[in-house]
Backbone as CSV, one residue per row, in Angstrom:
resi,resn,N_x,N_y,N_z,CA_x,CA_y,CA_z,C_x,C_y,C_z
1,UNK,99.465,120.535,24.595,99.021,121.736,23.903,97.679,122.147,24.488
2,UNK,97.342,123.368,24.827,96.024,123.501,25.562,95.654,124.728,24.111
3,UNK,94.048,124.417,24.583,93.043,124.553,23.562,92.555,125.686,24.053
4,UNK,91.717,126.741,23.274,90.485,127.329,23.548,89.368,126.649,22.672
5,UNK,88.120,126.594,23.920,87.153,126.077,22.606,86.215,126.684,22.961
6,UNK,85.399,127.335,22.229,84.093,128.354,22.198,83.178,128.134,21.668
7,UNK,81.499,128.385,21.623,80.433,127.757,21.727,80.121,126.639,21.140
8,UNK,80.771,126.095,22.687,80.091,124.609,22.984,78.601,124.769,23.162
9,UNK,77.773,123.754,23.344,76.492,123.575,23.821,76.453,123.846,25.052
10,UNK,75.475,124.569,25.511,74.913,125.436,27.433,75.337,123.845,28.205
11,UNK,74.769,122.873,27.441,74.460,121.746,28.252,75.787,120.701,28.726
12,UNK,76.582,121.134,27.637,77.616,120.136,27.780,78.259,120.250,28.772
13,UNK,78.920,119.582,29.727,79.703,119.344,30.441,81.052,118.469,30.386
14,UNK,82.423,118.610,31.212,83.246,117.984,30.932,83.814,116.670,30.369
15,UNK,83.019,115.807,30.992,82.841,114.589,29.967,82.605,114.442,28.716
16,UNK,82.097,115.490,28.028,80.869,115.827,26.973,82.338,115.888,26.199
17,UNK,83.229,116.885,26.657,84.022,117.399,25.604,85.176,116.356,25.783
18,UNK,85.517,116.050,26.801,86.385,114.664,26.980,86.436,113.751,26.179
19,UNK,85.206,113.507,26.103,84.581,112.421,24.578,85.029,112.917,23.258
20,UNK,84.696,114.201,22.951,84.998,115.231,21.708,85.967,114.690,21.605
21,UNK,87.043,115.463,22.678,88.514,115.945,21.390,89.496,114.505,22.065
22,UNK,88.507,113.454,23.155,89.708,112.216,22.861,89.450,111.392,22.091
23,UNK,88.867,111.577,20.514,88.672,111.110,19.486,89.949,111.541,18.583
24,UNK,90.708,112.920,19.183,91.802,112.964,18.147,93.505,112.381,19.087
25,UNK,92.813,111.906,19.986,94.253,111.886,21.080,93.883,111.932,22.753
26,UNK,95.077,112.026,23.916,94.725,112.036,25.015,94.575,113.565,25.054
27,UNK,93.192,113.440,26.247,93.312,114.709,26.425,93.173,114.431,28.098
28,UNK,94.384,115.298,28.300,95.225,115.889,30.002,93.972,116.012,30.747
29,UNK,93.271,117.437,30.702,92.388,117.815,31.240,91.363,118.920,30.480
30,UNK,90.333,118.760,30.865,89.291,119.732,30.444,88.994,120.734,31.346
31,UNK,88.717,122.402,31.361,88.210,122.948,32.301,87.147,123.910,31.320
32,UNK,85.640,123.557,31.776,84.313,124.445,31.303,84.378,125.579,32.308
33,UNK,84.528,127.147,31.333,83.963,128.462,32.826,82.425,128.447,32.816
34,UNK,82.507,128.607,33.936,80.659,128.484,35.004,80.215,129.996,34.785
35,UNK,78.890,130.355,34.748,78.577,131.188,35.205,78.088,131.521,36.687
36,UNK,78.973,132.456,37.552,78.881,132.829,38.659,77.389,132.354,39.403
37,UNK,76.439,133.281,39.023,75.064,133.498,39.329,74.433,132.033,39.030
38,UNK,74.338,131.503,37.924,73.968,129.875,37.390,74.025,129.306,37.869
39,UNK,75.862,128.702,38.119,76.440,127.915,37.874,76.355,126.834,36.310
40,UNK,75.711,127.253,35.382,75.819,126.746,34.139,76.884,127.340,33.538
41,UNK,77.471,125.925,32.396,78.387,126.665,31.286,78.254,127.828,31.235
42,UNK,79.615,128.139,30.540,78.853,129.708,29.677,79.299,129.426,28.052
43,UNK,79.600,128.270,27.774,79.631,127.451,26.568,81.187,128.065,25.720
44,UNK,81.878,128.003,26.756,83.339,127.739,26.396,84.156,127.200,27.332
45,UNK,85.343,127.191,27.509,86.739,126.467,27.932,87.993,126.494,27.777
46,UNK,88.521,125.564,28.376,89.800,125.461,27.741,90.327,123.192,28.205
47,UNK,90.720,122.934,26.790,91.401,121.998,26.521,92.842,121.693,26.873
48,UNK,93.248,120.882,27.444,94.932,120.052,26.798,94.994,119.181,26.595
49,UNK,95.523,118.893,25.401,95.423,117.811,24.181,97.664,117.100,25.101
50,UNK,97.730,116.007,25.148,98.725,115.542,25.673,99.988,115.787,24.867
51,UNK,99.499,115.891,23.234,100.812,116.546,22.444,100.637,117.577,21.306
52,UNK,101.270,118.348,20.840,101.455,119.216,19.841,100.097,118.760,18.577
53,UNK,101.126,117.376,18.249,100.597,116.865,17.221,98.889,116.756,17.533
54,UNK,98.269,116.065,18.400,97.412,115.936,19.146,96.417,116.748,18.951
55,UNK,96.856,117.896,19.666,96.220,119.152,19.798,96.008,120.097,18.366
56,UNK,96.797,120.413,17.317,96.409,120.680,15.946,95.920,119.321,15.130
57,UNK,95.472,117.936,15.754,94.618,117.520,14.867,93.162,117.820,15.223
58,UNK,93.050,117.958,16.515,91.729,118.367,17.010,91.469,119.620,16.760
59,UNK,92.451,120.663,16.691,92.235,122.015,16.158,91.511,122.248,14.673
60,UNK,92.287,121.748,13.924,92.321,121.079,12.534,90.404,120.648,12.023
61,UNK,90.263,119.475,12.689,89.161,119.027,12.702,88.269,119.429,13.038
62,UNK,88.078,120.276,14.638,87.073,120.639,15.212,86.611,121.773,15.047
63,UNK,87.375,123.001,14.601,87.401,124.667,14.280,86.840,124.424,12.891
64,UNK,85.323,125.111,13.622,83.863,125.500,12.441,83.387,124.188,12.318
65,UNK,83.245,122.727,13.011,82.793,122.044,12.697,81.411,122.767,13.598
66,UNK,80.095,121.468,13.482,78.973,121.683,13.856,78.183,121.310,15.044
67,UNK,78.027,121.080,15.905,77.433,120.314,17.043,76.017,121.551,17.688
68,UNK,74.946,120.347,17.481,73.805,120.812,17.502,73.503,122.471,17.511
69,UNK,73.860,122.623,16.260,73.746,123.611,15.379,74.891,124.924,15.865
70,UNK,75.306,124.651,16.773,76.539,125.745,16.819,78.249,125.354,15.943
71,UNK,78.647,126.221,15.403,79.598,126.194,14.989,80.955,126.459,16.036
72,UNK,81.527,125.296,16.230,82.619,125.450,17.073,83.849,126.395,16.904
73,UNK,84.601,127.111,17.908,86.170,127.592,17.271,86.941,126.983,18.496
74,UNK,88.071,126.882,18.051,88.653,125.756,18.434,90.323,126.919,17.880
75,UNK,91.276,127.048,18.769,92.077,127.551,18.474,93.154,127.150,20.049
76,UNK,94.428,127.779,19.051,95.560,127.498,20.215,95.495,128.745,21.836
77,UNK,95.238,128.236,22.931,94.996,129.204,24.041,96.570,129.628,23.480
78,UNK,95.932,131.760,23.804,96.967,132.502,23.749,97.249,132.903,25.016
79,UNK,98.610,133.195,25.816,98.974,133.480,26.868,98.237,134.509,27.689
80,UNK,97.983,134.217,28.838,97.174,135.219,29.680,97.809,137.099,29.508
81,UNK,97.413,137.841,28.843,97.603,139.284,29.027,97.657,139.819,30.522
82,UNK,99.216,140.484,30.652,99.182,141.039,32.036,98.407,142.411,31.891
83,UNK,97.974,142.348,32.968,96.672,143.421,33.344,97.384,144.962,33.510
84,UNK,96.887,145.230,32.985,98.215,147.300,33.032,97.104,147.696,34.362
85,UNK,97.713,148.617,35.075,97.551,149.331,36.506,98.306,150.435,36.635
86,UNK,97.680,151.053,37.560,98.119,152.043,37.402,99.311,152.076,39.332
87,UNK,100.249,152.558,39.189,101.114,152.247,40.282,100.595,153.571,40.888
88,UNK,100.900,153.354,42.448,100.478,154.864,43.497,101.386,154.867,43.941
């Protein structure tokens, strides 16, 4: 089940959240987006939790919890939106 998770801490890095959500289960892989110009977080991501179950206990648990003072959201990634264009 892959995750969205949104403001994380600037500082955290993949391990950071690795630790997080493999407290509710395996988690597959983590990917943090960079900022271009930075290269720092931009204090979100995306999660995969190894099963269903897995992945809505960490949902469950982690959506609006607290970590150094930000309130996490934590929800199911919704499918990428195809991009409308215009045809020539």
């Amino acid at each position: 089940m892959k995750l969205y998770v949104g403001n994380l801490p600037f500082h955290y890095v993949e391990n950071d959240v690795q630790e997080l959500f493999g407290q509710y289960g395996s988690v597959v892989s983590v990917s943090l987006i960079l900022d271009r110009d930075t290269g720092r977080t931009r204090g979100f991501g995306f999660v995969e939790m190894g099963t269903r179950g897995e992945g809505h206990k960490a949902m469950e648990t982690l959506n609006g919890s607290t970590i150094e003072h930000r309130k996490l959201v934590v929800n199911e990634q919704q499918p990428k939106k195809k991009m409308g264009g215009r045809r020539r």
